[in-house]
C-alpha positions in Angstrom: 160.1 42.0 112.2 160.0 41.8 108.8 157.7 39.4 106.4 159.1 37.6 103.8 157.6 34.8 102.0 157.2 33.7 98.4 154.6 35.9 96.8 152.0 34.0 94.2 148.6 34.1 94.1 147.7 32.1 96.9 149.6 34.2 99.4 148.7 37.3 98.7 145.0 36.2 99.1 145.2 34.1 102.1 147.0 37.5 103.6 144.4 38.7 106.1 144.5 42.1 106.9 145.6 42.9 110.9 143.4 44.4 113.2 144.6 48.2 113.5 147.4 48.2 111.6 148.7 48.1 107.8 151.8 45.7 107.1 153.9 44.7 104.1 155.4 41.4 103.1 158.3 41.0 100.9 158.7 38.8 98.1 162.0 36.2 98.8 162.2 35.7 95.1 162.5 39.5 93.5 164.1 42.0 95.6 162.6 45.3 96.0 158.4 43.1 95.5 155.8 44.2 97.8 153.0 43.5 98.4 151.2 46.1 101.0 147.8 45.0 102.9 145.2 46.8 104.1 143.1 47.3 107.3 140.2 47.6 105.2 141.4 44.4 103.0 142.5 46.0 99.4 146.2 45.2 98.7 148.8 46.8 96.6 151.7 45.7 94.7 154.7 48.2 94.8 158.3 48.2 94.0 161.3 49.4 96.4 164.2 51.0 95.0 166.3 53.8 95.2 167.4 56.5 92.9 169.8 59.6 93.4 170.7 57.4 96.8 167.3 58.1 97.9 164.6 54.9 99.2 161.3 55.2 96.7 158.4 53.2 96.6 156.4 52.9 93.0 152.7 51.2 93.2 152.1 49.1 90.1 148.7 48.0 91.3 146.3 48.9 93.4 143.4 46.2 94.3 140.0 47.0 96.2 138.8 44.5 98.9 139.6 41.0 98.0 
């Protein structure tokens, strides 16, 4: 399953972290916006895209425990 939802401030800080696991949830507005969360709580926001025909993944941002 994937997660989608509109990402802005509120939502990225009301994202609780899942017991045992790390997840991602996708931005509905700007394809290719992630934002990654943590088992230990910090959050990072990262970009999908490809080049040469190859899937990449760039981290803009990296945020400690929120």
């Amino acid at each position: 399953m994937v997660n989608r939802l509109r990402l802005n401030e509120k939502s990225v800080r009301d994202a609780e972290p899942a017991k045992g696991r790390d997840y991602q949830i996708f931005d509905t507005e700007v394809r290719g916006f992630v934002v990654c969360i943590y088992r230990s709580g910090s959050r990072a926001f990262t970009i999908d895209y490809r080049h040469a025909g190859r899937q990449r993944r760039m981290t803009m941002l990296s945020l400690g425990m929120v």
